[in-house]
MIMIPA-825071 format. One record per residue (C-alpha): residue number from 1; residue in three letters; x, y, z. Coordinates in pm, whole numbers. Example, Ala and Ser with C-alpha at 12.3 -4.5 7.8 and 13.67 -1.06 7.14 Angstrom:
2
1, ALA, 1230, -450, 780
2, SER, 1367, -106, 714
//
This chain:
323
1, UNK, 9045, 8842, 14609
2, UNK, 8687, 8860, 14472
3, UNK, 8678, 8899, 14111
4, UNK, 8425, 8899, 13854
5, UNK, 8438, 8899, 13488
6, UNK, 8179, 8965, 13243
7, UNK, 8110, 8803, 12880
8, UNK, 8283, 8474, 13142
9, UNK, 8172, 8244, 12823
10, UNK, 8429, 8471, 12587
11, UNK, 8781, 8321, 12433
12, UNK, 8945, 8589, 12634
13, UNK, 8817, 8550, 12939
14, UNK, 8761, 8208, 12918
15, UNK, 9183, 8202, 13013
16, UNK, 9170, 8523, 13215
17, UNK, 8949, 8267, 13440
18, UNK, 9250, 8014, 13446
19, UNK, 9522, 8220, 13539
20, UNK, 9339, 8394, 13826
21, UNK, 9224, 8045, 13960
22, UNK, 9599, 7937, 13931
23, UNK, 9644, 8253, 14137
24, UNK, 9425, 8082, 14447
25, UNK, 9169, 8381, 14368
26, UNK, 8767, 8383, 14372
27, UNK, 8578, 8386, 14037
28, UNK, 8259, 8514, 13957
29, UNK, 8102, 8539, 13617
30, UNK, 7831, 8732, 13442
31, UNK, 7713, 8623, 13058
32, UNK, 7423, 8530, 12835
33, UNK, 7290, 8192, 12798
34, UNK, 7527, 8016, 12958
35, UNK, 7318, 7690, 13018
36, UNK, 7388, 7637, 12654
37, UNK, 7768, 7732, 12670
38, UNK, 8012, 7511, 12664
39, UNK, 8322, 7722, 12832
40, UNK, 8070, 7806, 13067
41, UNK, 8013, 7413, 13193
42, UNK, 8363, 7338, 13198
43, UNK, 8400, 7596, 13450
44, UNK, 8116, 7496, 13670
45, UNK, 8229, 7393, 14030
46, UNK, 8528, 7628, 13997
47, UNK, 8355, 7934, 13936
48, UNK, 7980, 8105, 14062
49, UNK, 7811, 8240, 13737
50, UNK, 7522, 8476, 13683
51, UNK, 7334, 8452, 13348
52, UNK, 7247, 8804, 13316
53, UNK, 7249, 9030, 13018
54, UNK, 7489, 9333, 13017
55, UNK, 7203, 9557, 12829
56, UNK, 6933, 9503, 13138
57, UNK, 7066, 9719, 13406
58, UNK, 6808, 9602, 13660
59, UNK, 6942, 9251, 13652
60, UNK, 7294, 9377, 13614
61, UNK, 7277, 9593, 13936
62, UNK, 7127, 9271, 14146
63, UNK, 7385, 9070, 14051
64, UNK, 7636, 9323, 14131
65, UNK, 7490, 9356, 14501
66, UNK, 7480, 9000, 14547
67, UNK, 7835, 8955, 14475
68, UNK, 8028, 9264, 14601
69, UNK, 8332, 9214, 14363
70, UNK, 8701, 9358, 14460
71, UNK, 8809, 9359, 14105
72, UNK, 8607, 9365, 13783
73, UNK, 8721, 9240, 13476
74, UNK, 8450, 9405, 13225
75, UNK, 8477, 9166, 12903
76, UNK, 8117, 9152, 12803
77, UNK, 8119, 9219, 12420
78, UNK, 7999, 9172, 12074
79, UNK, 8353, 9107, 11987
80, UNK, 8377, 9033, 11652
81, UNK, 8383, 9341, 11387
82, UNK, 8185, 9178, 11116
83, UNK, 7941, 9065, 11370
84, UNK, 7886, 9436, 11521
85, UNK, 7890, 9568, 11090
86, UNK, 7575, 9306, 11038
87, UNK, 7386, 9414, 11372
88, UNK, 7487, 9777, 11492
89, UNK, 7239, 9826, 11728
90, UNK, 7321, 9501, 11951
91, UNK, 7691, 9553, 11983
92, UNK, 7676, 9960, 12033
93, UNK, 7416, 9849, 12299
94, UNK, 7612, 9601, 12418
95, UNK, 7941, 9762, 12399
96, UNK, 7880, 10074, 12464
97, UNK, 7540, 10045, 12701
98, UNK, 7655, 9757, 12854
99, UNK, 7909, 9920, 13004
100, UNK, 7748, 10270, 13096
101, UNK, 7489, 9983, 13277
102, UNK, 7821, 9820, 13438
103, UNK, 7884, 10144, 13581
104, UNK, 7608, 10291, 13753
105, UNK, 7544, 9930, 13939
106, UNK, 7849, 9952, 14098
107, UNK, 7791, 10353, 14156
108, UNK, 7423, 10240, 14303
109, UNK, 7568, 9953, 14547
110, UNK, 7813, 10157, 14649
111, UNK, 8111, 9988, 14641
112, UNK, 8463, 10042, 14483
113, UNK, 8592, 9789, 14288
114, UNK, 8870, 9860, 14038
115, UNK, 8767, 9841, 13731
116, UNK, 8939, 9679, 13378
117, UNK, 8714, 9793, 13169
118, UNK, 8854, 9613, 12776
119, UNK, 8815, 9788, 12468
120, UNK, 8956, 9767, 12129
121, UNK, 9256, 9907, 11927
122, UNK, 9011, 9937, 11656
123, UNK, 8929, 10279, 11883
124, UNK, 9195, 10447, 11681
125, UNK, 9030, 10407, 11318
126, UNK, 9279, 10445, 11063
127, UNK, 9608, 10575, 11109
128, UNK, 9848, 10703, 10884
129, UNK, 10169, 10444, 10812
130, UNK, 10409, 10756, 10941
131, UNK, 10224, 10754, 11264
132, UNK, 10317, 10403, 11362
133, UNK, 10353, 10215, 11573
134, UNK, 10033, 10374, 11762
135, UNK, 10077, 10451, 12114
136, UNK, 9835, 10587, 12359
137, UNK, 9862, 10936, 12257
138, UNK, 9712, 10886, 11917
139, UNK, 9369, 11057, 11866
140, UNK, 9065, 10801, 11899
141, UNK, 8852, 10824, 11555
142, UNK, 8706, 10504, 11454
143, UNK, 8584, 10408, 11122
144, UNK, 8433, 10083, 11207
145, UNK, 8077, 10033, 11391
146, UNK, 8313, 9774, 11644
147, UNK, 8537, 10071, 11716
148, UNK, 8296, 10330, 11781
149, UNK, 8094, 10076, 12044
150, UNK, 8430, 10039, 12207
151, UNK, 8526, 10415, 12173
152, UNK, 8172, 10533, 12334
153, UNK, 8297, 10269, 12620
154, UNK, 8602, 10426, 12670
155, UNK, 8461, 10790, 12697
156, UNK, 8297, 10605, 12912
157, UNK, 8524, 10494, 13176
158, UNK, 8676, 10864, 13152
159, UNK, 8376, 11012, 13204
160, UNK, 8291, 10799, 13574
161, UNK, 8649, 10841, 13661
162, UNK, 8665, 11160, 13656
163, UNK, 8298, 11243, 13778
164, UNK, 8261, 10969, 13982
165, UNK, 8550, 10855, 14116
166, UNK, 8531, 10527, 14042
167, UNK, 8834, 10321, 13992
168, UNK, 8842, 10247, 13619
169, UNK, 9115, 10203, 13351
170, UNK, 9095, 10080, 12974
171, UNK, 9264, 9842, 12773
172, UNK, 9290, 9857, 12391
173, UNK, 9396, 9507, 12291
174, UNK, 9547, 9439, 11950
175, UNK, 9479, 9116, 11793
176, UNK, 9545, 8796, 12020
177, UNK, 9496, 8426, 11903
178, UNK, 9557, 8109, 12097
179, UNK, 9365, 7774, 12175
180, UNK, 9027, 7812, 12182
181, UNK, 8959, 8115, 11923
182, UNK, 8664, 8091, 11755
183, UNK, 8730, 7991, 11382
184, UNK, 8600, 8319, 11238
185, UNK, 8951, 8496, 11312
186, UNK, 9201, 8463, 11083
187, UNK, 9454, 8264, 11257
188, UNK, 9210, 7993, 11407
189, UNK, 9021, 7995, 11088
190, UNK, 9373, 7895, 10899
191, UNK, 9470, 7653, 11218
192, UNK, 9102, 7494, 11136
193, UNK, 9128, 7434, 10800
194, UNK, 9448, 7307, 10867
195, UNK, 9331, 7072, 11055
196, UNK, 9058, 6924, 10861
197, UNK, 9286, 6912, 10551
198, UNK, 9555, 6728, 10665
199, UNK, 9336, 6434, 10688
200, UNK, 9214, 6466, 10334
201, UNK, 9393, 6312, 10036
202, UNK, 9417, 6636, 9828
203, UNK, 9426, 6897, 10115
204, UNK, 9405, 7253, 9972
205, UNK, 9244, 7572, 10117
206, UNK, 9161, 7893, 9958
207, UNK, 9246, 8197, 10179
208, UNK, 9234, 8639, 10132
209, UNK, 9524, 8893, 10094
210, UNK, 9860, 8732, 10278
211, UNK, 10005, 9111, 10190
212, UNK, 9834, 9209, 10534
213, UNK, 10024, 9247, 10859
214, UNK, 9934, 9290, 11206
215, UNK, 10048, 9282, 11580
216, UNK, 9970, 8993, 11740
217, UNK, 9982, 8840, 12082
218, UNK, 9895, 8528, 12267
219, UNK, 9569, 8539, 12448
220, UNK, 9764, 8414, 12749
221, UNK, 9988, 8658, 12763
222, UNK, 9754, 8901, 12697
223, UNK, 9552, 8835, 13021
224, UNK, 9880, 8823, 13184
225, UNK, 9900, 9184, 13100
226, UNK, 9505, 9248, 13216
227, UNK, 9569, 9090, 13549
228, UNK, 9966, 9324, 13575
229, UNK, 9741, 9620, 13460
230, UNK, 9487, 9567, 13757
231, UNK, 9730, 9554, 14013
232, UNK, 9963, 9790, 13909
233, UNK, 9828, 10026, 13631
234, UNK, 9715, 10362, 13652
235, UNK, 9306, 10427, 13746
236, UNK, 9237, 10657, 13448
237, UNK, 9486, 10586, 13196
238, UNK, 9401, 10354, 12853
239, UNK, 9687, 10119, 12794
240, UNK, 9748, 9902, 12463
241, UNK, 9844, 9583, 12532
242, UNK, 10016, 9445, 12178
243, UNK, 10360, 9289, 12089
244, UNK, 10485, 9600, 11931
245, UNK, 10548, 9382, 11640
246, UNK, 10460, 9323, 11274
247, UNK, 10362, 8986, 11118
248, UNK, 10244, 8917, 10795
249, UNK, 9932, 8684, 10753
250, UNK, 10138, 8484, 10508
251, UNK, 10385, 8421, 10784
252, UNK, 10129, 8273, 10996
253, UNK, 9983, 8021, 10751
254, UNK, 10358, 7961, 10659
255, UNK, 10414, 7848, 11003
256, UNK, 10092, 7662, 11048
257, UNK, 10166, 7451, 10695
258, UNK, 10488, 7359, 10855
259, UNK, 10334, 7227, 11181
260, UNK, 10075, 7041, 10911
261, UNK, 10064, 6660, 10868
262, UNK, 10071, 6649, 10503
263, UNK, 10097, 6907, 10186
264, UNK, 9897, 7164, 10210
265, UNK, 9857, 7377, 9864
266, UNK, 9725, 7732, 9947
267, UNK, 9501, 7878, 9685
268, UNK, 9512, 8307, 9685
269, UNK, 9111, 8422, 9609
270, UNK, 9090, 8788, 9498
271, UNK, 8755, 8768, 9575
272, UNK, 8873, 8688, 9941
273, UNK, 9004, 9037, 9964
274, UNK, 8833, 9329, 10180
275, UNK, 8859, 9664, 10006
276, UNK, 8995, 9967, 10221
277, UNK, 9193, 9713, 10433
278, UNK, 9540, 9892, 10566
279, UNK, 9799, 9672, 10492
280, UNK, 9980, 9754, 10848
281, UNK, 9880, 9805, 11198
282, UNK, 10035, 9768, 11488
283, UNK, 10079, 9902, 11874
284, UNK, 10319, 10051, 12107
285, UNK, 10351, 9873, 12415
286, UNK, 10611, 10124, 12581
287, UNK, 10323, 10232, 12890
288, UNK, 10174, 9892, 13029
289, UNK, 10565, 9788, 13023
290, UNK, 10692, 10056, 13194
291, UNK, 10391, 10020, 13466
292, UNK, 10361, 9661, 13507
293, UNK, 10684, 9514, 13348
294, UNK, 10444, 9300, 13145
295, UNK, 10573, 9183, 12836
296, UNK, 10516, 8938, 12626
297, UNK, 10651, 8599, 12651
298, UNK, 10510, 8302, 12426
299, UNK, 10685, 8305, 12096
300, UNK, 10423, 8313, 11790
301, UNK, 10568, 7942, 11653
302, UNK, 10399, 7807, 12016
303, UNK, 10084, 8012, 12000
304, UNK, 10001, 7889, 11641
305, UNK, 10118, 7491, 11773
306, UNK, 9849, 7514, 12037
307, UNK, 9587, 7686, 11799
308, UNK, 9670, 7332, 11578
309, UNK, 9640, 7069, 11815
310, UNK, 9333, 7265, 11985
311, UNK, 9129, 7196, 11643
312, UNK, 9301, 6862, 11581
313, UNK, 9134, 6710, 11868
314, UNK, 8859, 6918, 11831
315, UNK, 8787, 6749, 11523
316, UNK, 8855, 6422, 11645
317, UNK, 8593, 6444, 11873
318, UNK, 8364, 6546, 11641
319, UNK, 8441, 6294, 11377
320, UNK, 8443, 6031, 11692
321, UNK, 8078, 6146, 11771
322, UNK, 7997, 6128, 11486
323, UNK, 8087, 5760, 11370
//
């Protein structure tokens, strides 16, 4: 099976490549500077990739002729909240743009892939404590510029499958973490300070509100549920994919100090703390279970071991280059 996957140099999709290799399936990939990327070289032999930038829709639609993909996984995305916050214009044009250009190249080549196209459970905005868990049925209204990009690409995909035809569904991922996160999400930016402490004499780090809770899942499993979802799932339909369950952020640094070297004393900043933050938010799973029997399997304690050892030798390399 043909498949390509956009943003291909993203955490995401970075495993989303892995598992459909370990599948015996064909990989294509579409992202921006990837000469300079390092997921991007590790891939190379394995994988074709395109550098090509989701917001020019000339070069998009060339690329999309030249490969003729069965299956696209549309990842491309400015993916991280505060990022889109700082530079609105860039993510809603690459979010939300991006994908309208994704679109018409495939509607202008004239083929008929299906279509993942992955959004955000940030689409839903805020949402009332009563009204959780949030399923599918809950009213999009996002309060965040991140959301709105990824609501305007869900409209989106609604919008060409029902005009168009074309074979599209949408994800709404809740938070996932796993080896390889970048360090400015919480859990990878705990596992990395982690890391570097533990070889310090006095190892201490100063972290935000631990009241927080959220649903999180393993990246790998959370592909695992992309790849069910484009086999089995619904053209149409928006899907969370999400544990269903709470955990606290405390909980997660309590497990990562446990899996630490050494001591590590946790200092609580108040000036750390976001204003407006809702102290819970989590998803309903119910539909991509009963559609795909996806469900998650890698226990939290295992997700947060491999986020550990993933900086650990991260930062021995480093330190070894360095020296």
């Amino acid at each position: 099976m043909r498949n390509l996957i956009t943003g291909i140099n993203g955490f995401a999709a970075s495993h989303l490549t892995n598992l459909l290799l370990e599948n015996g399936e064909e990989v294509f990939g579409v992202g921006r500077n990837l000469e300079n990327n390092q997921k991007a070289r590790s891939l190379s032999g394995k994988i074709k990739t395109f550098s090509c930038d989701m917001r020019d829709s000339t070069q998009l639609e060339k690329v999309i002729a030249e490969i003729g993909p069965k299956r696209i996984y549309h990842m491309a995305s400015v993916s991280n909240p505060s990022e889109a916050a700082k530079d609105f214009k860039t993510a809603f044009e690459t979010n939300a743009l991006g994908t309208l250009n994704l679109f018409e190249a495939v509607k202008l080549n004239k083929i008929s892939p299906r279509i993942i196209s992955v959004g955000s459970s940030q689409e839903y905005g805020f949402v009332r404590q009563e009204e959780m868990p949030i399923s599918e049925e809950a009213a999009v209204k996002p309060v965040s510029p991140y959301g709105i990009s990824k609501a305007y690409a869900s409209m989106l995909a609604q919008l060409f499958f029902f005009r168009d035809k074309l074979d599209i569904l949408h994800v709404r991922p809740f938070n996932h973490t796993g080896p390889g996160q970048a360090e400015k999400y919480v859990c990878s930016e705990f596992a990395k300070k982690i890391a570097e402490e533990e070889l310090k004499e006095d190892p201490r780090i100063e972290v935000g509100d631990l009241r927080i809770e959220r649903d999180f899942t393993d990246v790998r499993d959370t592909v695992q549920a992309y790849y069910s979802l484009m086999v089995k799932g619904e053209p149409g339909r928006a899907y969370n994919v999400c544990s269903g369950k709470l955990v606290s952020i405390k909980e997660i640094l309590s497990i990562l100090k446990k899996s630490a070297k050494r001591e590590v004393v946790v200092v609580e900043k108040p000036e750390l703390f976001r204003e407006g933050e809702q102290l819970k938010y989590y998803g309903k799973r119910d539909m991509v279970t009963q559609h795909t029997e996806w469900e998650p399997k890698i226990q939290l304690k295992q997700t947060l071991s491999d986020l550990l050892q993933y900086w650990r030798e991260k930062i021995q390399v480093k330190k070894a280059y360095n020296d």
